[in-house]
N, C-alpha and C positions, 0 to 999 in steps of 0.2 A: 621305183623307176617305171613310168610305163613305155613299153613295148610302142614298134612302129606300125604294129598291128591294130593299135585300139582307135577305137572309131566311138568318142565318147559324143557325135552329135552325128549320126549317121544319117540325117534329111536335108544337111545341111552343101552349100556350094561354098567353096574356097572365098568368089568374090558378090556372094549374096550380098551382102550392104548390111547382114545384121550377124549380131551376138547372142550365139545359142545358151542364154542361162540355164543351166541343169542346177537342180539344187532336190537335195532330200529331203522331205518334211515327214513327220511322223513317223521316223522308222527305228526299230530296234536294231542291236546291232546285228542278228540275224538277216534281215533286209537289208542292211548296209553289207555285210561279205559279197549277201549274191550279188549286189550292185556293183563292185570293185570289180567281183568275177566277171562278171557279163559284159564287161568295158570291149575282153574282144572281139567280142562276134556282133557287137550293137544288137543282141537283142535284151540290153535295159532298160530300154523305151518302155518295153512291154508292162514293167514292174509298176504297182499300185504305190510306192516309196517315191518314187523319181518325177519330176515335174520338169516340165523344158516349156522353154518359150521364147519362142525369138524374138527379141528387143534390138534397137539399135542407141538405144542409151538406159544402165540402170543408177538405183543408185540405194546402198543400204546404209540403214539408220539403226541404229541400236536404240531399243526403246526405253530398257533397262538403265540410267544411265549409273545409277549404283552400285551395280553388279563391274562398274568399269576398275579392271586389273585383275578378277575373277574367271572372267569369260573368256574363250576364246575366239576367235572368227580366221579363220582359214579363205586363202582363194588360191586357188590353182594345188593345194596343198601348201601354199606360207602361210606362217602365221602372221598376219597382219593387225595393226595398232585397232582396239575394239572403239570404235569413231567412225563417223560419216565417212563415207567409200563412193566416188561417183566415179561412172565408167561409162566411155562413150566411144562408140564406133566413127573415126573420122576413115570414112569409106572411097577410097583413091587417093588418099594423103602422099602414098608413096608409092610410085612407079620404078620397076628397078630391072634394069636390062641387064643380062650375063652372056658373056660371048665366049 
């Protein structure tokens, strides 16, 4: 569960128009703890493991296609079906007033 403390894209504005993709590359699982750890203070950015980049549309491909039923591919922590994944920021889609 994470906390209402963690700040896993801490450069980011609420209605910036984009999608901060974080993703870890090359990292043991050593670099992967402190990275979990560090979700609450934002300072993960800092780490040599962690890659961020704001896009407003991505999209992952498994290149592998072999490997399909083996692999896994996680987003947001689900396990999601290992196949093409397109993701796109429709940016004021939805206006929502509370009174």
């Amino acid at each position: 569960k994470i906390s209402t403390s963690t700040c896993p894209a801490p450069t980011t504005k609420l209605d910036d128009g984009y999608i901060q993709l974080s993703y870890v590359a090359d990292a043991g699982r050593g670099s992967l703890l402190k990275y979990l750890l560090s979700l609450d203070s934002g300072l993960h950015k800092a780490g040599n493991a962690v890659k961020m980049a704001p896009t407003r549309a991505y999209r992952f491909e498994p290149t592998d296609k072999e490997s399909k039923g083996t692999r896994l591919l996680t987003v947001d922590g689900e396990v999601v079906p290992y196949t093409v994944i397109q993701i796109e920021n429709l940016s004021r889609f939805l206006n929502m007033m509370c009174g």
